[in-house]
N, C-alpha and C positions, 0 to 999 in steps of 0.2 A: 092329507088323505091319500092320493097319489103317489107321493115318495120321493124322493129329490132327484131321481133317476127316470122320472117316467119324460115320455119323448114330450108330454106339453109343458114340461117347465122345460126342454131344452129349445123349446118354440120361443118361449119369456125370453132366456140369454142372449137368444138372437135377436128377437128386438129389440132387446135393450142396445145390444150392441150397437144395430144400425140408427137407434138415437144420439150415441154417444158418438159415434161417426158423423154422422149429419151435424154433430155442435162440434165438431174438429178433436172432441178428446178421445183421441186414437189409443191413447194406454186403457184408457177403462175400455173401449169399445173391441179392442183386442184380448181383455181379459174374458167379456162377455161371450164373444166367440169363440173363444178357446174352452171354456164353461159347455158350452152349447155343443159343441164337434164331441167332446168328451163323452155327453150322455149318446149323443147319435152315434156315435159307433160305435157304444157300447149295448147299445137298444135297436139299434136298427141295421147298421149295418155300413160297410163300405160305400155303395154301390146304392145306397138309397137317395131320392132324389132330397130327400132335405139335409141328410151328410153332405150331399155334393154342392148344397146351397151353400147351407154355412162356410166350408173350405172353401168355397170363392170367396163368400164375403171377405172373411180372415187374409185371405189373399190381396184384397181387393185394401182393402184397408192397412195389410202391411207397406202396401206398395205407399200409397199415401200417407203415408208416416215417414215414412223412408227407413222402415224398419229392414236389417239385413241386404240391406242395398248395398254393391260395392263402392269403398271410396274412389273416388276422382281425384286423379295425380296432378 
């Protein structure tokens, strides 16, 4: 009824995400939030404070991945 773009399913992606974070599976939990950032800055905005949630999350969870981490010589 709402649309696959409205900001409460991009609220859904992000939890999902930080479940899938919380069980260590960082790829779905990165896909989650990349989902979620997508509709928020397309619905809400830059500068909004649940955009600026998720982009930490995503952040947060890249780093605990060790996604795009530099290698070590």
């Amino acid at each position: 009824t709402l649309g696959a773009e409205h900001p409460d399913v991009a609220t859904s992606y992000n939890n999902l995400g930080s479940v899938y974070k919380a069980q260590g599976n960082y790829d779905k939990a990165i896909e989650y939030y990349e989902k979620s950032l997508a509709i928020r800055l397309k619905k809400l905005g830059l500068e909004h404070t649940s955009t600026k949630n998720t982009q930490n999350n995503l952040e947060l969870c890249r780093e605990a991945s060790g996604y795009n981490l530099p290698e070590l010589d």
